[in-house]
C-alpha positions as CSV (number, residue, x, y, z in Angstrom):
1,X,184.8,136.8,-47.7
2,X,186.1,137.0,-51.3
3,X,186.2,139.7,-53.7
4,X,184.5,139.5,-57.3
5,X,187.2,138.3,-59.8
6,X,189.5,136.5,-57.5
7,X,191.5,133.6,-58.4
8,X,192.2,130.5,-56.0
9,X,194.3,128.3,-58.3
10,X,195.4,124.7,-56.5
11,X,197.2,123.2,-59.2
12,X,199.9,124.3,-61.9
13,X,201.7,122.6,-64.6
14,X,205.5,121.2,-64.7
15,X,207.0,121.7,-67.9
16,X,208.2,118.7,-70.0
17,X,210.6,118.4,-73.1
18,X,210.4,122.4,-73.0
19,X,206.7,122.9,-72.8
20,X,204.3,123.2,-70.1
21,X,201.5,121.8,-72.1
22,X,202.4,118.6,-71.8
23,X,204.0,118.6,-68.6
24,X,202.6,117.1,-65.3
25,X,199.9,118.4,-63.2
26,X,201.7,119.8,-59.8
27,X,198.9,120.0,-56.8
28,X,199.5,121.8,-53.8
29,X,197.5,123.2,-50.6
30,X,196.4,126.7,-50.1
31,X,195.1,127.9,-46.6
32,X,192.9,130.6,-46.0
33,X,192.6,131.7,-42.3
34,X,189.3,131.9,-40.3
35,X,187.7,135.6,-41.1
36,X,190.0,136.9,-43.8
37,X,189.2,138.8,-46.3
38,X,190.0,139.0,-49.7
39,X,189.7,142.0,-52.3
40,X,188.8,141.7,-55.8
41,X,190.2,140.7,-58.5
42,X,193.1,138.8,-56.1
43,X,195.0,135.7,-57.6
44,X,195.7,132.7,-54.7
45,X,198.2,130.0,-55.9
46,X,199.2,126.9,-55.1
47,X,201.3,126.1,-51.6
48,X,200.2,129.5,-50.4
49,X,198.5,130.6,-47.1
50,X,196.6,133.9,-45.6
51,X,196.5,133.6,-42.3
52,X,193.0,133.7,-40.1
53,X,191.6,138.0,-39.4
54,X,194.1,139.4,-42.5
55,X,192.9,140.7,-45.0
56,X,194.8,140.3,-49.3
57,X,194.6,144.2,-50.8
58,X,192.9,144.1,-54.3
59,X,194.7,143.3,-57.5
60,X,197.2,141.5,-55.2
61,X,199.1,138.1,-55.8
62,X,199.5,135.3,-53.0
63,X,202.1,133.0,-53.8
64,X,203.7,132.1,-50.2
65,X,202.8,130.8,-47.0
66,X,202.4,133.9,-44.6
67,X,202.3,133.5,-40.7
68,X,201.1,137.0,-38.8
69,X,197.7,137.0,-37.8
70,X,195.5,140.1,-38.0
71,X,197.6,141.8,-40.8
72,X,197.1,143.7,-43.9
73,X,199.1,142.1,-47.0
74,X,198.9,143.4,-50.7
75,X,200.8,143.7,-53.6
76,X,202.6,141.7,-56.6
77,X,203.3,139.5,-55.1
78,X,201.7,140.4,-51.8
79,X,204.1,141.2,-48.9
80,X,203.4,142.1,-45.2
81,X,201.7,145.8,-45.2
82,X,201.0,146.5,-41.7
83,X,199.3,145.0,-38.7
84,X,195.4,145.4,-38.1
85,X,194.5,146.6,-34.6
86,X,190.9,144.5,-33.5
């Protein structure tokens, strides 16, 4: 599930003789685990992951790969909040 407003952004820009408009697409992979959950407004960049049963707090920013199943993560950028008992 994914929240109104999110953001899942796969690709980015390199920057090239001081500007990033003319620089090189970079494209990378982003994982979302089997029954997360994602609040709204939530930005997802490249080279990221949530892992399967966690759920991204609102407003929040995902910019690494996390690991822990069945977790809570949030904040920007989102670190590990606390486990989620099934």
């Amino acid at each position: 599930m994914i929240g109104p407003g999110t953001i899942i952004a796969s690709r980015n820009h390199s920057l090239y003789n001081g500007s990033f408009r003319y620089g090189e697409a970079k494209i990378g992979n982003i994982r979302i685990g089997k029954g997360s959950w994602i609040g709204a407004n939530c930005t997802i960049v490249t080279n990221s992951e949530l892992p399967s049963a966690s759920i991204l707090g609102a407003n929040s920013l995902l910019n690494k790969k996390f690991k822990k199943t069945n977790t809570l993560y949030a904040g920007n950028p989102a670190k590990f909040i606390k486990g989620i008992q099934l």
